[in-house]
C-alpha positions as CSV (number, residue, x, y, z in Angstrom):
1,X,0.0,0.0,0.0
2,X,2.6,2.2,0.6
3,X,4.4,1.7,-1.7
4,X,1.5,1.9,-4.1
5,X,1.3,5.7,-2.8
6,X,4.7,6.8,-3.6
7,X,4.7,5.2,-7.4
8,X,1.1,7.6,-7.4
9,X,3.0,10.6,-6.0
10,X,5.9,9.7,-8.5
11,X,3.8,9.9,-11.6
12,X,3.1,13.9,-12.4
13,X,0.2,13.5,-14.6
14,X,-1.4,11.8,-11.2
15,X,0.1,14.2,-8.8
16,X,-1.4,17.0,-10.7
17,X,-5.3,15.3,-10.9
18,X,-4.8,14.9,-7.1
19,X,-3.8,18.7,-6.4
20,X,-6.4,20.0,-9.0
21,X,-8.9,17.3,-7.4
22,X,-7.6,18.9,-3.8
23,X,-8.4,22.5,-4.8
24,X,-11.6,22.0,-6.6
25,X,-12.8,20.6,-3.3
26,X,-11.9,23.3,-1.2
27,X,-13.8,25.7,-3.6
28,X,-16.4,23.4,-3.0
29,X,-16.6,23.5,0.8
30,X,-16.2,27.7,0.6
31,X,-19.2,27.5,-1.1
32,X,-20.6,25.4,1.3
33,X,-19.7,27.8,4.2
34,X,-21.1,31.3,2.6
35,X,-24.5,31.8,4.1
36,X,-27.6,33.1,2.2
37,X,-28.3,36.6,2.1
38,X,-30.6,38.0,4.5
39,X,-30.4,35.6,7.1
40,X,-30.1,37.1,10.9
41,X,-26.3,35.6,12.1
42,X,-27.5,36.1,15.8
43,X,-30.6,34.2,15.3
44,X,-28.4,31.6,13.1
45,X,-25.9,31.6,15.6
46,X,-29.0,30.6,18.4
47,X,-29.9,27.9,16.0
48,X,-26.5,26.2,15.8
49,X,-27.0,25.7,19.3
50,X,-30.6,24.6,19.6
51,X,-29.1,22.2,16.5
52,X,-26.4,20.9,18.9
53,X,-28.5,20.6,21.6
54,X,-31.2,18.0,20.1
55,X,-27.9,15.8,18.6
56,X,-27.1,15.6,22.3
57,X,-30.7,14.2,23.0
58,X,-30.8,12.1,19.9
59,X,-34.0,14.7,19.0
60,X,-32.6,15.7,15.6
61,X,-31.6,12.3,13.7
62,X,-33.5,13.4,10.5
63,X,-32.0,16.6,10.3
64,X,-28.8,14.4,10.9
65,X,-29.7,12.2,7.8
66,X,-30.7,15.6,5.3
67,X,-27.3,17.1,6.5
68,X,-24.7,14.2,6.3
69,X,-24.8,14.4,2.5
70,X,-24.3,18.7,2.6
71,X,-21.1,18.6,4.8
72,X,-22.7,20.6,7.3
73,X,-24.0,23.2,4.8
74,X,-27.8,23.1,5.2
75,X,-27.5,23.3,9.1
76,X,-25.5,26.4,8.4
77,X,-28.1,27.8,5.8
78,X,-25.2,28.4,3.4
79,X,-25.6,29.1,-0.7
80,X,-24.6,25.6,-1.3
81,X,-27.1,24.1,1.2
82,X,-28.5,21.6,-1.8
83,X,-25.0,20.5,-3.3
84,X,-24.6,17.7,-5.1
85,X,-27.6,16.2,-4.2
86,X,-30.1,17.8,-7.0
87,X,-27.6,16.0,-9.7
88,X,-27.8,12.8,-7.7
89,X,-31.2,12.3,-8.2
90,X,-32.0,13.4,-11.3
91,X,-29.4,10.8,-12.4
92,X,-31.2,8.1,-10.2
93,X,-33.9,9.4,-11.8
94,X,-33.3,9.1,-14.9
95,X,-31.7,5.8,-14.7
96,X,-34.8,4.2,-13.1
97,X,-36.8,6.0,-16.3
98,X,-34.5,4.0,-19.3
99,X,-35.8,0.8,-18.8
100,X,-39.4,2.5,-19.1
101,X,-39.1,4.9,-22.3
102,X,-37.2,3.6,-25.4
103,X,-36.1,6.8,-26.1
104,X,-33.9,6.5,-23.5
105,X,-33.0,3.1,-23.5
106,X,-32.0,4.1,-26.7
107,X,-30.0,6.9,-25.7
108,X,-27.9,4.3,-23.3
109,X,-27.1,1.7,-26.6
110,X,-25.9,4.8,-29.0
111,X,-22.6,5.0,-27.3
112,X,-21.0,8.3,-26.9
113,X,-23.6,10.4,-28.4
114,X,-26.1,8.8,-27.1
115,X,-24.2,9.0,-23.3
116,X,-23.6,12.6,-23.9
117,X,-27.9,13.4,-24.8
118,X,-28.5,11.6,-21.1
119,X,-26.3,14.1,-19.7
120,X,-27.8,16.8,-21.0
121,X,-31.1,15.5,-20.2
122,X,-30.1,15.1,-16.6
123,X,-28.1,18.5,-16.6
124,X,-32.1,19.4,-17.4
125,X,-33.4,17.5,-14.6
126,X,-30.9,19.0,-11.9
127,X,-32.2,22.6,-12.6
128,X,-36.2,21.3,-12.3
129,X,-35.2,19.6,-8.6
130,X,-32.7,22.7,-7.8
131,X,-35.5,25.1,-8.2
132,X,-38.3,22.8,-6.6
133,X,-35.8,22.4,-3.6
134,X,-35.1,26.2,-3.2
135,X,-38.5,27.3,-3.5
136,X,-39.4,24.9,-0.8
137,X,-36.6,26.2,1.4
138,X,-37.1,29.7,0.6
139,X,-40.9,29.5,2.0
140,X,-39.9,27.5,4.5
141,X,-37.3,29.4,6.2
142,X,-39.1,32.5,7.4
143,X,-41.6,30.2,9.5
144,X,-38.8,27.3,10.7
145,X,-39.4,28.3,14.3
146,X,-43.4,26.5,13.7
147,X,-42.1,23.2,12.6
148,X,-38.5,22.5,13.4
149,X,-39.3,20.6,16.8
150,X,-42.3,18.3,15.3
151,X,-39.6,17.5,12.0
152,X,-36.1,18.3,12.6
153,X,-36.1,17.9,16.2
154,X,-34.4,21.5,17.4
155,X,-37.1,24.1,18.9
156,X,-36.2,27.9,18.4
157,X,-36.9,30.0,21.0
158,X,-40.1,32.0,20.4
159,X,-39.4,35.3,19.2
160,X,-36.5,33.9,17.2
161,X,-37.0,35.4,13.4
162,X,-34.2,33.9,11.0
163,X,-35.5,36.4,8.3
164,X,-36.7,39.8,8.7
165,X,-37.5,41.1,5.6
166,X,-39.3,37.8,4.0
167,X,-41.1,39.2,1.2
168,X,-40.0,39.1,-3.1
169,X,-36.8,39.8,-3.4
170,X,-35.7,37.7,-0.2
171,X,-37.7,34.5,-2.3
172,X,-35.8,35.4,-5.4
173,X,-32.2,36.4,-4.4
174,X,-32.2,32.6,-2.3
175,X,-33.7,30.7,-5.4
176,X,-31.1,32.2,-7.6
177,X,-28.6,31.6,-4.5
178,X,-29.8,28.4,-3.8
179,X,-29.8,27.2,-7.3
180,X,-26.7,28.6,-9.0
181,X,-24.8,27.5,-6.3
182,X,-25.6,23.9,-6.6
183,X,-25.0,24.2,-10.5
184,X,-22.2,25.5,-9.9
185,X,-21.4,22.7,-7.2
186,X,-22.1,20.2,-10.1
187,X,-20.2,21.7,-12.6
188,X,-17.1,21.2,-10.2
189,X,-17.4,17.5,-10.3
190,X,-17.8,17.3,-13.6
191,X,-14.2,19.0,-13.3
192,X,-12.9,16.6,-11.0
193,X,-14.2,13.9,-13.6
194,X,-12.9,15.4,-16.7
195,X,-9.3,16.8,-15.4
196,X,-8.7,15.5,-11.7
197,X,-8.9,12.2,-10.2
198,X,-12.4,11.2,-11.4
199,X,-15.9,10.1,-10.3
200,X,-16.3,13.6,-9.2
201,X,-20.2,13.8,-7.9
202,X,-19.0,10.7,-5.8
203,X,-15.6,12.6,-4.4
204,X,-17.6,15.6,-4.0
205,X,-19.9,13.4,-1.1
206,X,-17.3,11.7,0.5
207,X,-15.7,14.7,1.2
208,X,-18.8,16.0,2.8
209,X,-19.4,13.0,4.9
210,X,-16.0,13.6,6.0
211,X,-16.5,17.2,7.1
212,X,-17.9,15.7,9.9
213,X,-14.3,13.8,10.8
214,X,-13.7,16.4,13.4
215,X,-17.1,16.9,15.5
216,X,-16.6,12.7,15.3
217,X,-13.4,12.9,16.8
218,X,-14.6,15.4,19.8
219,X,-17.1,13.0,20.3
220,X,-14.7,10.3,20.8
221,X,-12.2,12.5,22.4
222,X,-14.8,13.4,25.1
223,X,-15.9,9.7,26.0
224,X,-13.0,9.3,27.8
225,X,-14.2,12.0,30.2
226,X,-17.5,9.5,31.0
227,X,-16.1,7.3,34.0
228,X,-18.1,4.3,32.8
229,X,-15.9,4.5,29.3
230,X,-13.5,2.8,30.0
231,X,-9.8,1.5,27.8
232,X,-11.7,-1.7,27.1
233,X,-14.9,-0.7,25.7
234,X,-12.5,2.1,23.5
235,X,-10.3,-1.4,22.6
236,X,-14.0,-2.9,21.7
237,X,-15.4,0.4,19.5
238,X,-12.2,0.4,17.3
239,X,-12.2,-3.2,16.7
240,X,-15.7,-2.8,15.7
241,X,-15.5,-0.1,13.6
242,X,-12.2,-2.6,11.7
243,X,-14.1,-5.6,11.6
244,X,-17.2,-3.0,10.1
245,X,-15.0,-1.5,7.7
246,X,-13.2,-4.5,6.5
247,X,-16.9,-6.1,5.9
248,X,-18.0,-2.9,3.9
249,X,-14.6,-3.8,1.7
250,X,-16.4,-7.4,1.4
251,X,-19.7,-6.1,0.7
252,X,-18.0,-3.9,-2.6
253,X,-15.3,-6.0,-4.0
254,X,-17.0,-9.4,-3.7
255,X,-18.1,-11.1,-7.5
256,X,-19.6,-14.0,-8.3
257,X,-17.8,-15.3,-11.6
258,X,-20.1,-17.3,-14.0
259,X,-17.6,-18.6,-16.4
260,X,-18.1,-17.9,-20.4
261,X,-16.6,-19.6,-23.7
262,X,-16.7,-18.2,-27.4
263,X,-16.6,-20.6,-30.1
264,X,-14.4,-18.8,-33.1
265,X,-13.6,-20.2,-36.2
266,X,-10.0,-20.0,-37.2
267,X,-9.2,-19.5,-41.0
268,X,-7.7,-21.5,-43.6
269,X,-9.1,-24.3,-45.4
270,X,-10.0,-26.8,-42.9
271,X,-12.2,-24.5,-40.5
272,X,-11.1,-25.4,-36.7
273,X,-13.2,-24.3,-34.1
274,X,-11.5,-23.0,-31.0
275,X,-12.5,-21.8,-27.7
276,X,-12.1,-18.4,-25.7
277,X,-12.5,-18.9,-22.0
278,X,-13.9,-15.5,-19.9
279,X,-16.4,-14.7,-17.4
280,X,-19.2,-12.6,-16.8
281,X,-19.1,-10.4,-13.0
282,X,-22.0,-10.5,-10.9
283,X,-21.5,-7.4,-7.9
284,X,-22.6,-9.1,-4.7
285,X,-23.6,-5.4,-4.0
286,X,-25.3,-5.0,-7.3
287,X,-27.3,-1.9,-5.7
288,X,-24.6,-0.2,-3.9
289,X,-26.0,2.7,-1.7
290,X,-28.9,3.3,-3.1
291,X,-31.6,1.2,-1.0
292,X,-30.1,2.3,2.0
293,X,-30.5,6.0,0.3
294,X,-33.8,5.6,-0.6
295,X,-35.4,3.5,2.2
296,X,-33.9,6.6,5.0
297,X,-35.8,8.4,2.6
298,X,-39.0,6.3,3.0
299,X,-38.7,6.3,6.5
300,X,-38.5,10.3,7.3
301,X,-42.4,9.9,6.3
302,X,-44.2,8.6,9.2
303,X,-41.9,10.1,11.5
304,X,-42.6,13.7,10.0
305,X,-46.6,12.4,9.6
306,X,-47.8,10.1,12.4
307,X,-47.2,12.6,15.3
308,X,-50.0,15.5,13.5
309,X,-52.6,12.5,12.9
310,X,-55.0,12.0,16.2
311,X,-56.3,8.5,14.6
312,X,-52.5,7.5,14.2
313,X,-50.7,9.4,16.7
314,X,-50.3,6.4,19.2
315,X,-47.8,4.7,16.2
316,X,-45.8,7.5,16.8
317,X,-43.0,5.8,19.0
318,X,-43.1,2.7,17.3
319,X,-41.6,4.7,13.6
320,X,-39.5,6.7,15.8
321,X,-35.5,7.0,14.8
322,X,-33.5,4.1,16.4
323,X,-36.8,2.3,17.9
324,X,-37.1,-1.7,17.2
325,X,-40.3,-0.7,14.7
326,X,-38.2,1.4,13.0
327,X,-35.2,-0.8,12.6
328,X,-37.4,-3.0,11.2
329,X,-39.4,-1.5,8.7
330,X,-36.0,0.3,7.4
331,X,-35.0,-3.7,7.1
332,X,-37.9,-4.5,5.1
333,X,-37.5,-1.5,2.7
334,X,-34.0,-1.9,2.0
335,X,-34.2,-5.6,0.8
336,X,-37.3,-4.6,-1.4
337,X,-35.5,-1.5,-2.7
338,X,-32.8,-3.6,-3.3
339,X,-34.8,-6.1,-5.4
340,X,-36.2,-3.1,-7.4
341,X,-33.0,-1.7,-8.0
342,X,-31.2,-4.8,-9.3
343,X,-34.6,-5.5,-11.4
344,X,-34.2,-2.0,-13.3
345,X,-30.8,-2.1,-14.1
346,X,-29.6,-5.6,-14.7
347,X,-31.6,-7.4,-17.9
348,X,-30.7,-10.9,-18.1
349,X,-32.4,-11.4,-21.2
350,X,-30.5,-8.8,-23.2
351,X,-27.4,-10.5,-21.8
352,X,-28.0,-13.5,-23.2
353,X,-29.0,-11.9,-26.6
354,X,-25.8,-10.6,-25.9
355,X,-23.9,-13.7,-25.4
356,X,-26.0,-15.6,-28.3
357,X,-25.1,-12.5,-31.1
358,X,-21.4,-12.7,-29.7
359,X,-21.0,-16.7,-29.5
360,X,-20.9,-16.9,-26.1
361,X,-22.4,-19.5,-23.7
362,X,-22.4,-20.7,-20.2
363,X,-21.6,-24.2,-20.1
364,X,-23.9,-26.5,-19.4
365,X,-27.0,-24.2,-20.4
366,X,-28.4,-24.0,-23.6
367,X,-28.4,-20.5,-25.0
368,X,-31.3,-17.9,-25.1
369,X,-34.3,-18.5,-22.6
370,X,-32.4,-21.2,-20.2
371,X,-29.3,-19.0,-20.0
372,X,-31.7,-16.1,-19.0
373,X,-33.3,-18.1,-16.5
374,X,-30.0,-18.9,-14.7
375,X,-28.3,-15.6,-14.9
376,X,-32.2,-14.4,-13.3
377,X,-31.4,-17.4,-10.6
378,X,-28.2,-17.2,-10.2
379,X,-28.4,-13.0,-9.8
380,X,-31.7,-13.4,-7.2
381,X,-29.4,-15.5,-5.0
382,X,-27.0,-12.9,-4.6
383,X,-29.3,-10.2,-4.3
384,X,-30.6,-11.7,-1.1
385,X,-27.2,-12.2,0.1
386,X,-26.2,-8.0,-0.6
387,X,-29.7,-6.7,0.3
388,X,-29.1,-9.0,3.7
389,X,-25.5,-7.3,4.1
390,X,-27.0,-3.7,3.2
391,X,-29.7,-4.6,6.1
392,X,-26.7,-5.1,8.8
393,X,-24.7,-2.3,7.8
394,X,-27.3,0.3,7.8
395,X,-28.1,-1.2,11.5
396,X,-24.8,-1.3,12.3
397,X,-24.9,2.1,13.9
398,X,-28.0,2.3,16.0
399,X,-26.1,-1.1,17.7
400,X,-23.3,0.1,18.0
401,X,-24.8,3.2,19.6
402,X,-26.8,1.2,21.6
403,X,-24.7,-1.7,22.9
404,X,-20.9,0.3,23.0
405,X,-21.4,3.5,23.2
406,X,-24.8,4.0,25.1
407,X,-25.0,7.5,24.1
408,X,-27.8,9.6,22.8
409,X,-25.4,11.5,20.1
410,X,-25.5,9.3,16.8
411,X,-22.9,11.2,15.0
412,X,-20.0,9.0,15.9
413,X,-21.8,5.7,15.1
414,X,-23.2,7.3,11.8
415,X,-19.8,8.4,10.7
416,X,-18.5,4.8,11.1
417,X,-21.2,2.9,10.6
418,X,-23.8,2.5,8.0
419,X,-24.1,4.4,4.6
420,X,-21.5,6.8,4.9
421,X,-18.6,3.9,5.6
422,X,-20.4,2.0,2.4
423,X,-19.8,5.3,0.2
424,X,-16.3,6.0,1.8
425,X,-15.1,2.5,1.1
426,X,-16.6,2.4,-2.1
427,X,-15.2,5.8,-3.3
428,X,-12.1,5.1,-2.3
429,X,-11.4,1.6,-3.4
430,X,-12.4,3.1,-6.9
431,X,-10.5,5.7,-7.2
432,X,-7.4,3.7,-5.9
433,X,-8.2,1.3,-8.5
434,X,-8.0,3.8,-10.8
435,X,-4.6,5.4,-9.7
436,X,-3.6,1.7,-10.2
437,X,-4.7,1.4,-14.1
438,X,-3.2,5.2,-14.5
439,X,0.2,3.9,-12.8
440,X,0.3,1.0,-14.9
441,X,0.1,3.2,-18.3
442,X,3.0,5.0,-17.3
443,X,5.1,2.4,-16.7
444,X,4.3,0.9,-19.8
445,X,4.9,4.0,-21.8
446,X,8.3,3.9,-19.7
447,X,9.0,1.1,-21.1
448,X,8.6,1.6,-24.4
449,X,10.7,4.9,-24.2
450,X,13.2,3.8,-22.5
451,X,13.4,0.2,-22.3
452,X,13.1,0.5,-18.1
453,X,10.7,0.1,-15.3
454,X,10.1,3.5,-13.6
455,X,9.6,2.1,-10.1
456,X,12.5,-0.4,-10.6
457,X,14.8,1.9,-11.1
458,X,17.9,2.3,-8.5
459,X,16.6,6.3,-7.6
460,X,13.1,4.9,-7.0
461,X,13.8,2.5,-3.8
């Protein structure tokens, strides 16, 4: 590994991706730290604390959820308060809508061109959700003091006004705030894509999920001023959080290998047939984040509903963040999300068309239907196995919270735990992968220069 990351910092191309990468995302979190215009700082300020406050009493766990994927941004009521986000979903979106319209589906089998019309049409997208989300924020902010306890959790004191002056040009000037800003946001990645280390939306939020590395740290810092935490149960929490982090690395790089052959003919005048030998990957994690993503989602709704319906009111504890009912039905939607995910974007029948057009086949199945049917098998099996793994890890952190810690404040368990340790690991692994391939193609054009190994040579070691 280490010496993996000196052949990286050895290559310039690379070194300069990682130091364009590096100050793309602190433009990035800059944005992320302006605050809208017309907002009262004092009153801001007095929020902060009311914000802190209802972490400490595990009050504010959906406001936690919104936030993780805005480094800290929306709790500040910065210009960047939406992010990345708005381009997140209207790619999900968008994805989930291919295998409904053919013009789209289309769009994904014309190669380049066709690539390059679903970005545009998702570049569209982002701008319809940017301006949806702002307007909803802009109306909402001048009356946050009425609803913040009964859906974020944090209660303002009366009296509190966030914006004085709430009238046209405050809803226009945070719209265009609101909305440029996350544009602007988006275009960034697509920099970090295009010039610095790649998968830039994806950099973009692990580098927000890692904003919260310090406050994490004081958290864990300050546990050693509890009596009752003692050097064992530290000991304990760090080999959980290993053991957690090396299963996450399972949970990505795990494939199940179904084994291909191509029958080609070979010329001359006596035809021979001969056989290529490959395989097809199946992702254990054929989902990634997503279920987890979109079941949280799910779940804000009868926590932000049941408490305001008198007929339903009494369910109210049983949906409420952390509870056993909750843990539950976040169980249930993640393995059916799960299912529906892997159902919209994997097509086993088109793979075997595939394989048929090609001259491939699995052997021991007869092409066409029967190889569709076992790829369907063969993939429903291992969706069961990921959505099961997705399950534990996005439980992972109200246990640990519960059973090691014993502390109201989720941050620390959500940092390491759950989705933002699938997304670190995921990110990262990638991108290293990807430093690997790069490191690889300048050795090789080394070698054809100059006959010699860059990282053998005698300077290198």
């Amino acid at each position: 590994m280490i010496a993996d990351l000196k052949n990286f910092i050895k290559v310039k191309e690379l070194r300069n991706k990682i130091l364009w990468t590096l100050f793309i995302l602190a433009l990035a979190r800059l944005l992320q730290n302006i605050p809208l215009p017309h907002i009262d700082k004092e009153a801001l300020d007095l929020m902060q604390t009311e914000i802190a406050n209802a972490r400490a009493k595990n009050s504010g766990q959906i406001l936690n959820m919104v936030n993780v994927f805005s480094g800290g941004a929306l709790q500040k009521l910065s210009i960047g308060a939406l992010g990345i986000m708005p381009y997140i979903t209207a790619s999900i979106v968008v994805q989930l809508m291919a295998p409904v319209i053919p013009a789209l589906e289309k769009m994904q089998k014309d190669g380049i061109n066709g690539r390059q019309r679903i970005s545009q049409i998702t570049r569209y997208a982002t701008i319809v959700i940017c301006l949806f989300q702002a307007t909803f924020l802009a109306k909402a902010l001048p009356n946050l003091g009425s609803f913040s306890q009964q859906i974020f959790g944090f209660q303002l004191p009366q009296g509190t006004v966030l914006v004085h002056d709430a009238g046209f040009g405050f809803m226009i000037t945070t719209i265009l705030a609101l909305t440029g800003t996350a544009l602007l946001i988006t275009w960034l990645g697509e920099q970090i894509t295009e010039r610095g280390v790649g998968n830039g939306a994806s950099i973009l939020i692990m580098a927000n999920i890692l904003a919260d590395a310090p406050s994490a740290g004081m958290i864990l810092f300050k546990k050693f001023e509890d009596p009752e935490f003692l050097l064992v149960h530290f000991l304990l929490l760090i080999s959980v959080m290993v053991v957690a982090a090396a299963a996450t690395v399972v949970l990505v790089q795990t494939l199940r290998k179904i084994p291909l052959k191509y029958a080609r003919k070979s010329g001359g005048a006596d035809k021979v047939l001969s056989e290529k030998t490959s395989f097809l990957p199946l992702k254990l994690n054929h989902a990634g984040v997503m279920p987890v993503i979109f079941a949280g989602a799910l779940m804000m709704v009868p926590t932000m509903v049941l408490p305001h319906i008198p007929m339903l009111s009494f369910l109210a504890p049983f949906f409420s963040y952390g509870s056993a009912g909750f843990i539950v039905f976040e169980a249930i939607m993640i393995l059916l999300f799960t299912f529906f995910w892997v159902a919209t974007q994997f097509n086993p029948i088109q793979i075997a068309d595939d394989l048929n057009r090609s001259g491939g086949f699995i052997p021991g199945v007869r092409p066409g239907e029967p190889t569709s049917d076992y790829l369907n098998g063969v993939m429903t099996r291992i969706t069961v196995a990921g959505g099961l793994f997705l399950v534990a890890l996005a439980i992972f952190p109200s246990v640990m919270n519960t059973v090691i810690l014993k502390d109201p404040n989720m941050l620390l368990s959500q940092f390491f735990g759950g989705t933002s340790l699938l997304i670190m690991v995921g990110v990262i692994l990638q991108t290293y992968q990807q430093f690997q391939v790069q490191v690889v193609q300048q050795n090789y054009d080394t070698i054809a220069t100059t006959g010699r190994l860059r990282s053998r040579e005698p300077d290198a070691t």
